[in-house]
Every structure is written in C-alpha cells, then in structure tokens.
C-alpha positions as CSV (number, residue, x, y, z in Angstrom):
1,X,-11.9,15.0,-24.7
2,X,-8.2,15.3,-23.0
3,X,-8.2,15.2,-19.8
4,X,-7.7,18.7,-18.3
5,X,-4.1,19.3,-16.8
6,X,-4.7,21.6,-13.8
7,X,-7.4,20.7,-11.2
8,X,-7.7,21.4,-7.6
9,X,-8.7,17.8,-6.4
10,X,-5.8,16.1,-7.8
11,X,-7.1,12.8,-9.0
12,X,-5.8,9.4,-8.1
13,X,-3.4,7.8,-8.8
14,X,-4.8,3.9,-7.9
15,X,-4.5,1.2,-10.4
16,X,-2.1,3.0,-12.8
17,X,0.9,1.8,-14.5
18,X,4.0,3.5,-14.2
19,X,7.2,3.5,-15.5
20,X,10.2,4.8,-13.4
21,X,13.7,5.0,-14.7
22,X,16.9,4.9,-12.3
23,X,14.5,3.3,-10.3
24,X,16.8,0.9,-8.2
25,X,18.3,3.2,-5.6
26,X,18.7,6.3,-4.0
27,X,15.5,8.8,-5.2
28,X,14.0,6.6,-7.9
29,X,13.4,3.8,-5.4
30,X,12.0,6.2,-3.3
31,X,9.5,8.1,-5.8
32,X,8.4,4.3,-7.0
33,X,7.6,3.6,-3.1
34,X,5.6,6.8,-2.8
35,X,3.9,5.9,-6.1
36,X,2.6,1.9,-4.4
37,X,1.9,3.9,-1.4
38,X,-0.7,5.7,-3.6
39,X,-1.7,2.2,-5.6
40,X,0.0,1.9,-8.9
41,X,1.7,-0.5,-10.5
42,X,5.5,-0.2,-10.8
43,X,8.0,-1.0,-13.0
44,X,11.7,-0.6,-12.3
45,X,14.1,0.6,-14.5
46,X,17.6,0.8,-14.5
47,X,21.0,-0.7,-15.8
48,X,22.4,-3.1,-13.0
49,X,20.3,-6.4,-12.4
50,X,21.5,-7.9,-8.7
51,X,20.5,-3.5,-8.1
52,X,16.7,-4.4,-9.1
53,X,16.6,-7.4,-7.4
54,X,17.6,-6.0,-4.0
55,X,15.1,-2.7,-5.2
56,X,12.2,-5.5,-6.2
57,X,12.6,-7.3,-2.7
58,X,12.2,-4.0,-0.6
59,X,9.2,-2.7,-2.3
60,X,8.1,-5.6,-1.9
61,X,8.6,-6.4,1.9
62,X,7.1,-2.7,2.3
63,X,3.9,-3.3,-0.2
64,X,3.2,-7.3,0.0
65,X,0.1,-6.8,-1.8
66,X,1.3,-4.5,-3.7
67,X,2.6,-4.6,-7.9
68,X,6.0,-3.7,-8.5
69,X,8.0,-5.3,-12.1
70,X,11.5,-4.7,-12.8
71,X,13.6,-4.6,-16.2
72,X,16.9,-4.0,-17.2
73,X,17.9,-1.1,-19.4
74,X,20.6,1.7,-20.5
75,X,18.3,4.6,-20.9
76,X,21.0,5.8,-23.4
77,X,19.6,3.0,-25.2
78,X,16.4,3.9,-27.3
79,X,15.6,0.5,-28.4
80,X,16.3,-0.8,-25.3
81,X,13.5,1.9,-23.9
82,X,11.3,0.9,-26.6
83,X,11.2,-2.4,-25.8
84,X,10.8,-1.7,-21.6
85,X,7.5,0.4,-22.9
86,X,6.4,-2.4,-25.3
87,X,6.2,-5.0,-22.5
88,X,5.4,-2.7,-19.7
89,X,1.9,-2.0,-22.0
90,X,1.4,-5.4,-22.5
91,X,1.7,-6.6,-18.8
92,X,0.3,-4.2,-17.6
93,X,-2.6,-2.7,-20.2
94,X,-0.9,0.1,-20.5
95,X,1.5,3.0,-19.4
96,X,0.0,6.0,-17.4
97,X,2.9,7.5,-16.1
98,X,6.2,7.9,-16.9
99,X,9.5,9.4,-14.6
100,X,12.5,10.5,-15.9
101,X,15.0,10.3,-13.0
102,X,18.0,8.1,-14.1
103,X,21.4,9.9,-14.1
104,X,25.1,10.1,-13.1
105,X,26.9,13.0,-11.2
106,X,30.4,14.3,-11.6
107,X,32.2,16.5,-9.2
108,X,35.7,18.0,-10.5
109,X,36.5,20.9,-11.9
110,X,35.6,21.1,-15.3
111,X,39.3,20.8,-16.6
112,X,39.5,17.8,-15.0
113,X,36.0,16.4,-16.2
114,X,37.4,16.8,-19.8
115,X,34.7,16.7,-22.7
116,X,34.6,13.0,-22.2
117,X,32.5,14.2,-18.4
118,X,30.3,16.4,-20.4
119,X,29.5,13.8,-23.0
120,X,28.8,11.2,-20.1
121,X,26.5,13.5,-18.5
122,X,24.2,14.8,-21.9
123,X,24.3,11.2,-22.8
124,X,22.7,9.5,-19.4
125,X,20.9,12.4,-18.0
126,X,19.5,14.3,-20.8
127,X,19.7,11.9,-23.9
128,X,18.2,10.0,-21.1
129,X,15.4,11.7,-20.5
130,X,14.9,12.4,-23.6
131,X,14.9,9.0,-24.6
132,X,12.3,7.9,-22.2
133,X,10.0,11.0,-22.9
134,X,10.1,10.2,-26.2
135,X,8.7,6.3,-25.8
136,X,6.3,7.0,-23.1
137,X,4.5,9.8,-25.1
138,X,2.3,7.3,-27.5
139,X,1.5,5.2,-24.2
140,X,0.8,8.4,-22.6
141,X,-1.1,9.9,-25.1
142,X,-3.3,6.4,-25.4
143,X,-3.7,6.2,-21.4
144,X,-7.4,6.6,-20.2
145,X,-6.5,8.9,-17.4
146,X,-5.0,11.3,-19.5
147,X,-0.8,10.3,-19.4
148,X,1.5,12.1,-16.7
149,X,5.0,12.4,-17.6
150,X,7.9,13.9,-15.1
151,X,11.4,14.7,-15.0
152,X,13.9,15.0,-12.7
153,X,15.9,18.3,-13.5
154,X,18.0,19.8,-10.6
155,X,18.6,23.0,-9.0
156,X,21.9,22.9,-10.8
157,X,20.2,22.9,-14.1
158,X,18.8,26.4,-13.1
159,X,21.8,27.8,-12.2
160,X,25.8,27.0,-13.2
161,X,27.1,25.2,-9.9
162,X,30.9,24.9,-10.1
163,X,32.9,21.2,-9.8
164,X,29.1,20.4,-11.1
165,X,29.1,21.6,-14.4
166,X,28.9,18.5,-16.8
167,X,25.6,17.7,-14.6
168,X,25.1,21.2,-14.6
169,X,24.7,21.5,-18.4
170,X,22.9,18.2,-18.5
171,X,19.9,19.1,-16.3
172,X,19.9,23.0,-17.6
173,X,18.9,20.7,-21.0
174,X,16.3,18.4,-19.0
175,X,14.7,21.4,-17.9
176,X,14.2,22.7,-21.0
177,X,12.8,19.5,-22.6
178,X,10.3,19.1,-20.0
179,X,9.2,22.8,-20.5
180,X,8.9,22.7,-24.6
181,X,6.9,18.6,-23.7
182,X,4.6,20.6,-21.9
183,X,3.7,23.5,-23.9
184,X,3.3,20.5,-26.9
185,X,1.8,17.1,-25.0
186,X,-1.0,19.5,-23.3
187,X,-3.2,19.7,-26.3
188,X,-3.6,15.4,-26.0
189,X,-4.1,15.2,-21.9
190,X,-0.4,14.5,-21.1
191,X,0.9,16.7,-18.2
192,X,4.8,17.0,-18.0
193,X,6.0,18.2,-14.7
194,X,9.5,19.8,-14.2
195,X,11.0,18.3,-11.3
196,X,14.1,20.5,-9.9
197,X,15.1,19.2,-6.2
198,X,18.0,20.6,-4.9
199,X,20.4,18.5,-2.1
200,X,18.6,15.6,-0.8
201,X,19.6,13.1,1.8
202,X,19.4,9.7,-1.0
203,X,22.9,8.3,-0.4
204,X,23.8,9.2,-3.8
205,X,27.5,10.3,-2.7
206,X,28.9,7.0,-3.1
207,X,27.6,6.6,-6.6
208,X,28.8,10.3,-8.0
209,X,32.3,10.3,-9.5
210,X,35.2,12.1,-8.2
211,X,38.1,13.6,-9.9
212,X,41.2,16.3,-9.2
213,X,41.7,16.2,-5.4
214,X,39.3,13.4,-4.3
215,X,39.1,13.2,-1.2
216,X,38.0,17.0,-1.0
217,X,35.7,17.1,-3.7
218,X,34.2,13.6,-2.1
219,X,34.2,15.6,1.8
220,X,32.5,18.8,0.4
221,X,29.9,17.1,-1.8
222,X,29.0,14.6,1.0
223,X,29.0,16.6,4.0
224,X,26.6,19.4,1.9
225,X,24.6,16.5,0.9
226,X,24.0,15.8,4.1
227,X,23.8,18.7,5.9
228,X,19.7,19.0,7.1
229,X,19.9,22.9,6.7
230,X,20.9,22.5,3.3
231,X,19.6,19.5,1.9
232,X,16.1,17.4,2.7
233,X,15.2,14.2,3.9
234,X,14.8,12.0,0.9
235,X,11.6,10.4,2.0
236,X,9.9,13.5,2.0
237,X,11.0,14.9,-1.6
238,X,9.7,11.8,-2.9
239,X,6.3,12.3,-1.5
240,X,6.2,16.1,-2.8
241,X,7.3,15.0,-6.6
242,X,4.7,12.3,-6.6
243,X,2.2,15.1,-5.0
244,X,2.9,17.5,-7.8
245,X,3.1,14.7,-10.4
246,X,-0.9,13.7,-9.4
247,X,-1.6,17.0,-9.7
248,X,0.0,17.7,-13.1
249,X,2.0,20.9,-11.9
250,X,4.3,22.1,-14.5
251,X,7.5,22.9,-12.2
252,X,8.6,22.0,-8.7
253,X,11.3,23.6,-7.1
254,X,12.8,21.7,-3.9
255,X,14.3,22.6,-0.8
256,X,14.2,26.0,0.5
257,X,17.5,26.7,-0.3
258,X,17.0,25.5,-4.0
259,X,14.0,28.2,-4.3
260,X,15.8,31.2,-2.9
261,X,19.1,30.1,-5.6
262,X,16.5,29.7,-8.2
263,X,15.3,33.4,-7.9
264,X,18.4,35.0,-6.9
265,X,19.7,33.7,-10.5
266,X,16.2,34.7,-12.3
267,X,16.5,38.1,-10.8
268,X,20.1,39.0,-10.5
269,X,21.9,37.1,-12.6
270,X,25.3,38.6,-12.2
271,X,25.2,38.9,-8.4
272,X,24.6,35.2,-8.8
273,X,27.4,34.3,-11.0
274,X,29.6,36.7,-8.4
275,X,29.0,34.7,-5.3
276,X,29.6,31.2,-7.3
277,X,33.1,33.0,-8.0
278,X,33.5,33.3,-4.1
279,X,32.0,29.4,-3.7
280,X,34.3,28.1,-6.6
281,X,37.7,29.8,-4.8
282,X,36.8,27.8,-1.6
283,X,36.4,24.4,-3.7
284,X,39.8,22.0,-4.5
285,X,42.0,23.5,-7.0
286,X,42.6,20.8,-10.3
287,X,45.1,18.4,-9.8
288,X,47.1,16.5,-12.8
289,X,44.7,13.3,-12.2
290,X,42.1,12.7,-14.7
291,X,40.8,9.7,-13.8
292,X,36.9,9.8,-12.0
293,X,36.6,7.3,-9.2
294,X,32.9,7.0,-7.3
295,X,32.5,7.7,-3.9
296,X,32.3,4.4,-2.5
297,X,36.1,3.8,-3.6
298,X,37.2,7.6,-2.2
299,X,38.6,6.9,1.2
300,X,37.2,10.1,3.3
301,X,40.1,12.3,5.0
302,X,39.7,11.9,8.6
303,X,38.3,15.1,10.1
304,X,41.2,17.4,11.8
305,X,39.5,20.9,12.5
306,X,36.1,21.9,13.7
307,X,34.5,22.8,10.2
308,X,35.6,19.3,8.9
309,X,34.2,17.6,11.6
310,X,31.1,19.5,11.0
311,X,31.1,18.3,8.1
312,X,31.4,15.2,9.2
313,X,28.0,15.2,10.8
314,X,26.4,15.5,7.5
315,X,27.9,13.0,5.4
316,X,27.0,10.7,8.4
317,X,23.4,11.5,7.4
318,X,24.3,10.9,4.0
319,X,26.0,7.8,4.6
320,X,22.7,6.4,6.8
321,X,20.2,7.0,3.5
322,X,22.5,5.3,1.6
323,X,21.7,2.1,3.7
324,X,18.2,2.7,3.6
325,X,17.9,3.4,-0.3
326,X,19.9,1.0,-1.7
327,X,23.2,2.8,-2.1
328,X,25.4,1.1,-0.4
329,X,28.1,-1.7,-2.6
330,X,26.9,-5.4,-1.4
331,X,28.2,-8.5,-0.9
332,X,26.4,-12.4,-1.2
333,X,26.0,-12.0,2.2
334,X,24.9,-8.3,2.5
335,X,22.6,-8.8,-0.1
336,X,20.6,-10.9,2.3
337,X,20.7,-8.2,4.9
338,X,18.7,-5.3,3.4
C-alpha cells in the first residue's frame, strides 16, 4: 500500500538514508545538518573533495554520534550518480530521501553570458536535477517509508530576474520537473517537493560568477544577498525545506519577498515584466569582457556614497555565512581553522 503523501502529523524522519547533492557548502550543508538534527543518515554529494572533507568534519563536530558519508561526483554525470546511489544503498540499506540542490549561478547580462552561460546553467542545475531525480526514483520507490524526493528551484525560476537569466531559465526547468515527478511518482509513495527559496544569507556570493562590469554586478548581487529585509538567514530556510520535505508538501515558496514576486507574476504578468524593465535599467550596462570570474576573485569597489555603503552592510552578512557554511577559499592552514 504506498504510503500516503499528505498527512498532518508529518512522520519522522529518524534512521533514514538520504542523499544530498551540492552538499558541501553554503545551503546544502545546511539542509544535511537539519536533516542529522532530525536523525538520518547523510551522504554528501558534490564535485570538490578537500570541500567534503572540511563539510564531513563540521557535521561531524556538530553531530558526534551522528552518521554523515561523503562522495565525490559531477551531478552532470549520470553514471557517476548511478554509482553514488549504488553504494549509498549498499552502506546504508537503502535510500529514503533524495535532495536536488547542487548548482552554479551567473550574474551578467545575458549578452555577456553568451550561450555557453545558458548551457552551463541547464547542464549543472537542471540536467542536474534531473539526473539525480532520475537515480533516486528506483531507491525511492523501494524505500519502506514511502521515498521523499526534493528540489531546489528558486524564486527566479518563477519569474525572469535580469543579469540572472541563464539560472533563471535553469530553475524555471527544475520547477517544472519537480511538478510533472509529482503528479507521476505519487501513485508508488514518493513525494517530490518543489523547493523555490528566494535570497538567503549562504555565502554563495563568492561562488557565483561575474561577468560585464564586475565589480557592480558582484556589489549588487552581494549586498541584496545579504540584505535581512530581503533575503533570510540561511539556518532557518534549511529547517523550513527539511520541515516541508517530512511532510511531503508539493511546493515551498521562501522569503516573504519571494511569495509576494511569485504572485505578482501569477497574477499580473505584464505589470511584472514592467517593473523588471525599471530593475534591469538600474543594473551595469554590458561591457566588451566576456570572461566570468567568481566572487571570491572580484575585488569589491570600496563604498563612496550612502546607498553603497548600505549596501555594504549586507554583503557583510553575506560575507559572515560564508565562514560559517563553508564558502570561503582555504588554505593548509585555514583548513584547520573551520
């Protein structure tokens, strides 16, 4: 009998296996430390080993008795996927849940992102996703407690966010993927939740790329990042995805802001696509540079006016998650330190 996919006790989550992909930093590291607060058993996906390591050691020191693996793979990889699955099952018994959250992000203008941005994006994002939806379903499908599967969309999948629009087009595909896995994994117990956060404090400034006019694309996309009116503590996203995961919702929308874009769009589409005009003619203009550097080798432009040293106040906030969650570039030495 599958397990039914809405209850109002949500059922718990101890002593499951689960999978989580760009789980080495920034959100994924913190959705895989709610998920050991809640007792399962954790393995670690993503593409950088020394990453893992330092991810592996602070789970860790924050669960000693808890059970966290790690393994290295390029989720645009399906074979590589299928073989993270295979030995996850067989160290663990089995996989009951599955998170879809690895991803890159590329502000520029979309000139200046070229087709070789948008590739990058479909490919790690949503062939990402897809990828890993597509090798957790049998283990899902075979799990006792009826599988769970998520994935991380984004408020700018929902709506056309320019100097965003590679990962734009990217999540508005994630979205839909988890929608249709829904409607066709509920008839064998497997929930699929839609996970669309907007901006969260993670730190993930310094691992976006930057193209055109750098530095300004780096100071508007960190400062907004950071900015607590705007964007939400990290920490406390991760507990509300793993919430809505245990209790199989079908969509969460985060941050306030995020759910007032998200119906603004749904109900007046071309109002929506006006004020973006307005946002887009305050953004960098494109510059003859086509190179994408990430934000940890943009040197910030020090603040001259009062709005740019407001700004400044939230990619401060930004810059602090990044030490928390892994973010940050580290040497030998560092490496010891966090």
């Amino acid at each position: 009998m599958p397990t039914p996919l809405i209850s109002r006790t949500p059922e718990s989550l101890h002593g499951l296996s689960a999978v989580v992909t760009g789980g080495s930093r920034g959100l994924g590291l913190l959705i895989a430390d709610e998920l050991m607060d809640r007792g399962c058993h954790v393995t670690l996906v993503a593409r950088d080993a020394a990453e893992l390591e330092r991810a592996d050691g602070l789970l860790r020191q924050r669960h000693p008795q808890g059970s966290v693996r790690t393994d290295v793979a390029d989720v645009r990889e399906k074979e590589a996927l299928a073989d993270v699955f295979h030995r996850t099952a067989a160290a663990c018994g089995g996989v009951d849940l599955a998170v879809a959250n690895a991803g890159i992000i590329q502000v520029a203008p979309a000139e200046t992102a070229g087709a070789a941005g948008f590739d990058d994006a479909m490919s790690t994002v949503f062939h990402g996703a897809l990828n890993t939806s597509l090798e957790a379903l049998p283990y899902l499908r075979a799990s006792r407690a009826g599988g769970r599967l998520a994935l991380i969309g984004s408020v700018g999948g929902l709506l056309a966010v320019p100097h965003l629009l590679p990962y734009s087009c990217a999540k508005a595909a994630v979205g839909a993927l988890a929608e249709g896995l829904y409607a066709e994994a509920a008839r064998d117990g497997v929930s699929v939740t839609a996970v669309h956060p907007g901006l969260m404090r993670t730190g993930s400034h310094l691992h976006a790329v930057f193209g055109g006019d750098r530095r300004r694309e780096f100071a508007w996309f960190s400062a907004l990042a950071g900015t607590p009116l705007l964007s939400m503590d990290a920490r406390r996203a991760a507990d509300r995805i793993v919430t809505a995961i245990q209790r199989r919702r079908l969509r969460l929308v985060l941050t306030p802001a995020a759910r007032v874009a998200d119906k603004a769009h749904g109900l007046a589409p071309a109002l929506t696509a006006r004020l973006s005009h307005a946002t887009a003619a305050l953004l960098p203009a494109a510059e003859d540079e086509p190179e994408l550097r990430p934000g940890i080798d943009v040197e910030p432009a020090a603040p001259r006016t009062l709005g740019e040293r407001l700004r400044s106040v939230g990619s401060a906030l930004n810059d602090r998650a990044a030490r928390a969650y892994n973010e940050r570039r580290h040497t030998a030495v560092e490496g010891h330190q966090h």
